[in-house]
N, C-alpha and C positions, 0 to 999 in steps of 0.2 A: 596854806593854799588859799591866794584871795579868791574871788567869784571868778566864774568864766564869763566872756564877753563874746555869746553867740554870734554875735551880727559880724565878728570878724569872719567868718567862715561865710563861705560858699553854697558849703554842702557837706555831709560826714563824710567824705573819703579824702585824700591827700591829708592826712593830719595822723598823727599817733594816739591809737585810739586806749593805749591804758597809762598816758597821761588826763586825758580828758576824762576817763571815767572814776570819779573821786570813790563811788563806790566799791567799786573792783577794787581799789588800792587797797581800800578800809579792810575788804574781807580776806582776801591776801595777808595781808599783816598779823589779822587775825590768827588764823587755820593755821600758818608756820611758824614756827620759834622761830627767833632771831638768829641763830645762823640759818638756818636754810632759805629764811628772808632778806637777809644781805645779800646771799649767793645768789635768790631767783629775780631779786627788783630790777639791776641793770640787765638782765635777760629775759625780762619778761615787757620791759620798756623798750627794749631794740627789738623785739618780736612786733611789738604794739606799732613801730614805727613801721618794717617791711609788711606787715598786715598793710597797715593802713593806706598807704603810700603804693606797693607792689599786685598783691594778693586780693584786696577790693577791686580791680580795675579787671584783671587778670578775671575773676571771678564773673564777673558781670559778660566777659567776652565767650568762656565758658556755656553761660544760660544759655548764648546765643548760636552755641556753635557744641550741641552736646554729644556724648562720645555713640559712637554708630557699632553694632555688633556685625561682626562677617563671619558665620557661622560656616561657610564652608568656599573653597577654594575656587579659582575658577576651573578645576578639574572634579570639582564636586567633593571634595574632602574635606573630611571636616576639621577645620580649623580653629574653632573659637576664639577669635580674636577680635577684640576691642578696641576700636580706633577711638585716641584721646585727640583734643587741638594740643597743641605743642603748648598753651598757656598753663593747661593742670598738670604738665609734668615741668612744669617752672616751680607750679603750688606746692606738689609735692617735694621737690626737692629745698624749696625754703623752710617749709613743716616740719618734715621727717631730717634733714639738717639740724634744724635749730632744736631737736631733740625734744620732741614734743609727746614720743614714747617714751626714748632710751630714757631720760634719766633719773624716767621712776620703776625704771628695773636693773639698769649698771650703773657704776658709778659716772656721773660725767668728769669732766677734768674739771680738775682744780677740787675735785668731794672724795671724800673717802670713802662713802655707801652713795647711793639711791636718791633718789628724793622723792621724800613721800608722793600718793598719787591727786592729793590735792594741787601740787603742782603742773600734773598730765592733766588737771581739770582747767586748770588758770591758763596754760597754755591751747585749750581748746577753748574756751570762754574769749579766748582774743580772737581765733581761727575761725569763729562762726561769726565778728562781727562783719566779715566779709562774706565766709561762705559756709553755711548751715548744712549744705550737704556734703563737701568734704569733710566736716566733720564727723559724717557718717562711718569715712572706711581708715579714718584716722581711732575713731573710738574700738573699733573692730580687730581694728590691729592692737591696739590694747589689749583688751580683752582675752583676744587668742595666747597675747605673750603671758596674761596671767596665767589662765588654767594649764598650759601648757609648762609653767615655771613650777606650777604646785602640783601638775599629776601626770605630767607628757615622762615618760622612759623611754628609754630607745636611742639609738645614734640617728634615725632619720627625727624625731621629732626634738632632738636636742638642737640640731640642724637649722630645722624652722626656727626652734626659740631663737637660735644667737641672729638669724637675720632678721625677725622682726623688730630685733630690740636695734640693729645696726646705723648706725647713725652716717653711713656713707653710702655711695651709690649700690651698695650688697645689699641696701633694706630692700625688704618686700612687705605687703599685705595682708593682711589674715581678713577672715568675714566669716557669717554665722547663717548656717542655710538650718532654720526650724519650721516656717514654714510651711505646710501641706495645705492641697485645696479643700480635702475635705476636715482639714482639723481645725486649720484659723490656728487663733488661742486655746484650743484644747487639742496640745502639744502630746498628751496620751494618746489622743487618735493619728496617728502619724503610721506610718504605711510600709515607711522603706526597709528594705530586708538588709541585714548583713550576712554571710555565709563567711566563716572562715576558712584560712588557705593555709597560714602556718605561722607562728611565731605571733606577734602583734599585727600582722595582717591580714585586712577581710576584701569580699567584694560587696560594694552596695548597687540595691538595685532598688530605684524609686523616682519617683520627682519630687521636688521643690519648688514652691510657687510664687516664691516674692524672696528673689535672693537678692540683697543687695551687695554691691561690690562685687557682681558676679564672676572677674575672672582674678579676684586674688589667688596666689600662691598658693596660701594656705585656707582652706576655709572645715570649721567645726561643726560638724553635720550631727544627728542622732537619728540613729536605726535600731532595728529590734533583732538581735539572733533570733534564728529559728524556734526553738524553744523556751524563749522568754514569755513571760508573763504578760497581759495587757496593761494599758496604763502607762505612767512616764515612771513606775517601775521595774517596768521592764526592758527599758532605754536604755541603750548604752552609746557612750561618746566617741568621733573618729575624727580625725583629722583628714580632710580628702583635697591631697594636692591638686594644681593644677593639670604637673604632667606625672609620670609614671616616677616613683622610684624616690631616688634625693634628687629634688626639683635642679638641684645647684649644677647638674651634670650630666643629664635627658632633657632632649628636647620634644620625645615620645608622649604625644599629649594622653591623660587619663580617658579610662572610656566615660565618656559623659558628654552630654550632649548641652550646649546653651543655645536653648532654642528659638526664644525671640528677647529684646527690651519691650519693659513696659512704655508706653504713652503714659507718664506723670505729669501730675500738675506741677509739681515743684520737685527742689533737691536734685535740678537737671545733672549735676558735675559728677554725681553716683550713678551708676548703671545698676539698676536693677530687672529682671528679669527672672528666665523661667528654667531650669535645672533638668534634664532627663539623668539619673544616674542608672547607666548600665554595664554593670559591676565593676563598677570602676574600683581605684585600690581606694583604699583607708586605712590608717591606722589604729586600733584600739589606745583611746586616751584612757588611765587609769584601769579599775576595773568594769570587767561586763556590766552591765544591770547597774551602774549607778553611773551614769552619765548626764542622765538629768542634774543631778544634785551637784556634779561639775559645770557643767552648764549655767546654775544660779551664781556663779561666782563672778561670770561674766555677765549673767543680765543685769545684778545689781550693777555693778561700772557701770552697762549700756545706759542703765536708766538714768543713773546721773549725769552720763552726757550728754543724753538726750534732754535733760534738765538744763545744761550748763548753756547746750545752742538755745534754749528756747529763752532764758534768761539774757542769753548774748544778742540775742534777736529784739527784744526787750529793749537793750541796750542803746541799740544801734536802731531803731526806728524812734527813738525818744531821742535821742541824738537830732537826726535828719528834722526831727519835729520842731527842735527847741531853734536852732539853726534858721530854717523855714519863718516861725513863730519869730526871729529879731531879727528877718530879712524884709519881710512880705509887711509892704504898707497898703491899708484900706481906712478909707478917709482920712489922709491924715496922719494915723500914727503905725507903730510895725502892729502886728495884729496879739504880740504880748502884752501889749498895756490893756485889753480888754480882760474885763472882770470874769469873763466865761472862759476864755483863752487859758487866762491864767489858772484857773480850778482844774481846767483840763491838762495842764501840763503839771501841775504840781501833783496831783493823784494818779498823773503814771509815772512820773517818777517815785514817788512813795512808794507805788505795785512796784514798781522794778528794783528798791531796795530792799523791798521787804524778801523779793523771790530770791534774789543775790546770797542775801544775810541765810535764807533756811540753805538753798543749796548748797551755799560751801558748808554750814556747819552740819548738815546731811554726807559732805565729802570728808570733812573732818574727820566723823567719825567712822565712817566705811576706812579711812584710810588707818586708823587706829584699829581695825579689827584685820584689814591685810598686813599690817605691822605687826600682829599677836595679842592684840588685848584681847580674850575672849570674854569679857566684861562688857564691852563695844557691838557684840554681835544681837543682842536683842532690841537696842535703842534703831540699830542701822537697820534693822528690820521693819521698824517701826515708821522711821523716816523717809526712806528710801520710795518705797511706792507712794507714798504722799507727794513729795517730790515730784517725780516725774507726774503724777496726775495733775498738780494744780497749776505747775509752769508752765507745761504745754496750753494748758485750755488760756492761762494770764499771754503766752504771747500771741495767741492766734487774735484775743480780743487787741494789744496794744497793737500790731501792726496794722487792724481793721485799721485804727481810729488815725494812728499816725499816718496812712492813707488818705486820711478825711480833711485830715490838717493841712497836708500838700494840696488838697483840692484837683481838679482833674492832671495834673501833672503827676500825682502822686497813685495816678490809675495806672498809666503806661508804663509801657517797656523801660522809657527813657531815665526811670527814677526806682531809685533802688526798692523806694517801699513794695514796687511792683513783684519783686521777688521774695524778696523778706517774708511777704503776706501768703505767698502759695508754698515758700518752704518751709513757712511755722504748720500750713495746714497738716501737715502729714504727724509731728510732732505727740498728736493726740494719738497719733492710733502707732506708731512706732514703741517697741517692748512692753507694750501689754496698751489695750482700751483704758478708759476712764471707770470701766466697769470691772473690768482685768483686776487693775491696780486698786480698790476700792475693795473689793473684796479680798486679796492679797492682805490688805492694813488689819481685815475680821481674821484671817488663819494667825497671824503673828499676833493678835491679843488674845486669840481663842488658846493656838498650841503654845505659844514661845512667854506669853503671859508680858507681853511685851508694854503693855501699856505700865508695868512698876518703874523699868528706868524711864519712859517716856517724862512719865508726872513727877519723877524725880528730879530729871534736867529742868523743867519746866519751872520745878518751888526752887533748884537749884539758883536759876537766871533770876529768879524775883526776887528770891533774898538777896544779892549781891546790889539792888539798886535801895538808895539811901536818901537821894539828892529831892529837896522839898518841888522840885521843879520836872518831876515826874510821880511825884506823890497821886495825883491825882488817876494818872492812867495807870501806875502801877495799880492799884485798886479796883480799876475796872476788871482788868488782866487778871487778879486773884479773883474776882468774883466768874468771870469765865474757866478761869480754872476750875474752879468746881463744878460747874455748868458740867465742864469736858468729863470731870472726872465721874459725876452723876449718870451723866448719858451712857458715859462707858458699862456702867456697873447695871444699871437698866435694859443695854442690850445682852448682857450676859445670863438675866434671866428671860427673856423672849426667846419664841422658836427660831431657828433657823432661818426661816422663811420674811420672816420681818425685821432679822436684820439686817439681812442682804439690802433687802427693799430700803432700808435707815444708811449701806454703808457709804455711801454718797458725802450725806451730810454730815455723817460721824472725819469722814477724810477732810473736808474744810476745816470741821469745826477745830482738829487737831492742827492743821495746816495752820490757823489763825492765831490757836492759841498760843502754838508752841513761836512763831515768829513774834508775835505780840510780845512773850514774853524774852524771845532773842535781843529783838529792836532793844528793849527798856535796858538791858544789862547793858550793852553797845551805846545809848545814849549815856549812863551811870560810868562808863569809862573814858565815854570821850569828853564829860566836864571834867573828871580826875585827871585826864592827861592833858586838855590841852584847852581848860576854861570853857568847851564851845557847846553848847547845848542844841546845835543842829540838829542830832539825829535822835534826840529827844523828841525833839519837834514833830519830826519822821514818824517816829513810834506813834506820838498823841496822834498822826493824824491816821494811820493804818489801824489804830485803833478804834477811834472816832468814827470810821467807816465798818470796820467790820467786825467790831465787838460790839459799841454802846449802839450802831444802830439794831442791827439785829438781835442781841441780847439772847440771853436764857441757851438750853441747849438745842436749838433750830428745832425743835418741835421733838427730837428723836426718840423721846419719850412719854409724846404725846398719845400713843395708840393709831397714829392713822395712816387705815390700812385703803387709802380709796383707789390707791391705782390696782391693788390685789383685788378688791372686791369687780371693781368697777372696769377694768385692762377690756373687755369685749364688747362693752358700752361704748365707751369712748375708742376706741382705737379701730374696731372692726366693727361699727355700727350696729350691733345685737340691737333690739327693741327692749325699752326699760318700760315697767308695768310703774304708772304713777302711784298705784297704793303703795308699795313696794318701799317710796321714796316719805309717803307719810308716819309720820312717828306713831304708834300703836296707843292710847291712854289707858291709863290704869282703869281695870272696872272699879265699877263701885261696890262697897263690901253689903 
């Protein structure tokens, strides 16, 4: 593949957008063996083209025009109903068509199984370079057809399975009401009652505070029996249809109330809103009391696609940027030939290969543990909140700057960065905060002992590289390995309290090192396959940035406690006693 020649373009839409993206290709080729790669490249480049071409245009008309809730009749009944523009149910049907679920839960035509869910991630990785928030009820519908495939019994929720996975105008939606106002992220304080009625069904009664995809079909709720325990073990899992019964045959809506949309800054195309459940049916998914633990099966997915838009976001404003960059002349020449331009566009596209490279092989191997390797399940633990922590916070910073690079054009409405940038914002705080997931990465080194495969893949990727022409950064990379591996073992003898306070830094420093040492294997194959030391290059410089400058293990080890000591000085103004701040001397003997 020669170079690209930005200046032909426009602007990133009308163009097939996983032709242009060389990285995408690289990581794709990656993650699939070679038959499921043959099978997905011409269907994932005719995806790239109706994206690009249909669905970007289509997307943008959406922001503009986004769906309205009619909560009740004009005879005052309540109705819950969603008015979409006729553009998202165009979206929809190009998406959930071009099998962007099914075909990593049925066979599609022409396969004899599945295709793995690294593929459902590639085919959302395209889906967000247009629109970030249908991604949202695309991933959801995943999700639900997982836990549903691994714990759903019953004729009605086998029901749901076969139509979420449905690749004709029978699909529907699934979505995940966890949510409560008084719980946030602490999913144990959650509120809502289940009472059962008979068989696998209950009634729940509660609210929901931030349901997005508010009127799918199907959506997976967790409430408490009467008698359950506190905690998220005492949680158990329901499926709570739309309407009453088998959705496919009542038009009898569930008792449940949706009772307003949120005012959002971004991810206009998803309807999110506010839930009354009163006692509406549900189903019991699996057993009582462990629904949480069903429930993680889908968050890990969520977060990876929550990872995959915020990388495709990534994509797609460094795109607009580069375009813009060998369009726009200022004195003279396009404003890429400036030395500052140029540092500026080469370090996000590094960032965005570097997020590429961890994510898919974070999908990689989540898709290796839904396949059956339980060998797979302590690395995925590992990666996975890392993942969605550092993507999220890397795209909200790229679409700032690709913003900056448009210049006031790249402020308004009228240009895509404008949305890009308000729908990467929610990104951080969608399936768990940056704190969430951070301390999530300390329970899986703490209980799952998760940091042995980590360090493992890690000297695994470094010994595979050879080539005197990363000799240099491979080296850095082992000397940060140990950094990571120090730091790890250092916060295993600290309290509690100080590592939380470290687990921040502990989630980069893994985030860096384990990509550092992704990039080097991936440079080490692609001169083996094909002489080119490109992404070598890529490597020397994500690491140049965020290994040799920063160096050592970010302090995590150094003892300092000053936001612990200090949080009511600084934060809430307390009065600080200057002696207090003087260091004591020894007396004299």
């Amino acid at each position: 593949m020669g170079p690209i020649d930005y200046g032909s373009f426009e602007a990133g839409r009308h163009v097939n957008y996983f032709d242009l993206d060389h990285t995408f290709r690289r990581e794709v080729a990656r993650v699939l063996d070679d038959d499921e790669h043959d099978w997905a490249e011409p269907r994932l480049h005719e995806f790239g083209e109706v994206v690009g071409q249909t669905v970007a245009d289509n997307a943008d008309t959406v922001d503009d025009h986004g769906p309205e809730l009619h909560t009740y009749d004009a005879h005052g009944n309540v109705q819950n109903e969603v008015e979409y523009h006729p553009k998202q149910y165009e979206n929809e049907r190009i998406a959930y068509g071009a099998g962007i679920v099914a075909d990593a839960f049925e066979a599609p035509p022409g396969r004899e199984g599945p295709m793995p869910l690294t593929h459902h991630l590639a085919m959302e990785y395209l889906l967000s370079y247009a629109d970030p928030g249908f991604t949202c009820p695309v991933s959801m519908t995943g999700g639900v057809a997982l836990v549903l495939d691994k714990y759903g019994e019953g004729d009605v929720l086998d029901s749901y399975y076969e139509r979420l996975v449905a690749r004709d105008g029978d699909c529907v939606e699934g979505a995940m009401f966890l949510t409560e106002e008084q719980g946030g992220s602490d999913v144990g304080a959650n509120e809502t009652i289940a009472e059962h009625v008979e068989g696998r069904e209950y009634e729940l009664t509660g609210e929901k505070w931030f349901c997005s995809n508010i009127d799918a079909e199907g959506t997976l709720a967790l409430a408490r029996t009467p008698d359950a325990p506190d905690g998220t073990k005492g949680l158990s899992l329901f499926l709570v249809p739309h309407t009453k019964g088998d959705a496919w045959e009542t038009d009898e809506l569930n008792d449940q109330l949706y009772r307003r949309l949120k005012d959002k800054l971004g991810t206009i195309s998803v309807p999110t809103g506010e839930v009354e459940l009163q006692g509406a049916t549900g189903y019991l998914v699996g057993e009582e009391e462990r629904g949480f633990k069903y429930m993680t099966d889908m968050l890990n997915l969520e977060r990876l696609s929550n990872a995959t838009a915020s990388v495709a976001i990534m994509g797609r404003c460094l795109l607009e940027a580069k375009v813009h960059a060998a369009n726009r002349e200022a004195f003279g020449s396009p404003i890429q030939e400036y030395p500052l331009m140029k540092r500026d566009l080469v370090d996000m596209a590094v960032d965005h290969e570097a997020a590429t490279a961890y994510t898919f092989d974070a999908g990689r191997v989540l898709a290796e543990r839904e396949a059956g390797d339980d060998e797979a399940y302590r690395l995925m633990r590992a990666l996975v909140p890392v993942a969605k922590y550092r993507t999220a916070r890397m795209s909200v910073d790229t679409a700032s700057y690709a913003m900056e690079i448009l210049g006031g054009n790249g402020y308004v409405n009228d240009f895509v960065t404008h949305r890009m940038l308000r729908d990467a914002q929610v990104l951080p705080i969608w399936e768990g905060t940056s704190n969430i997931l951070s301390l999530d990465l300390l329970r899986a080194l703490e209980s799952e002992d998760a940091h042995e495969p980590l360090l493992a893949e890690i000297r695994a990727n470094l010994d595979a590289v050879e080539h005197p022409a990363l000799a240099e950064t491979k080296s850095v990379v082992e000397s940060a390995n140990g950094d990571l591996g120090a730091a790890m073992a250092a916060l295993a003898t600290e309290d509690g309290e100080y590592a939380q306070l470290q687990a921040k830094e502990l989630a980069d420093l893994v985030f860096d090192v384990y990509t550092a040492a992704l990039l080097c294997r991936e440079g080490q194959a692609e001169i083996d396959e094909s002489d080119d030391a490109r992404t070598a290059l890529v490597a020397e410089r994500f690491v140049d940035r965020h290994l040799r400058e920063s160096g050592g293990d970010r302090g995590i080890g150094d003892g300092d406690r000053f936001a612990l000591a200090h949080f009511d000085s600084v934060v809430r103004y307390e009065s600080v006693d200057p002696a207090s701040l003087v260091d004591v001397a020894p007396a004299d003997d």
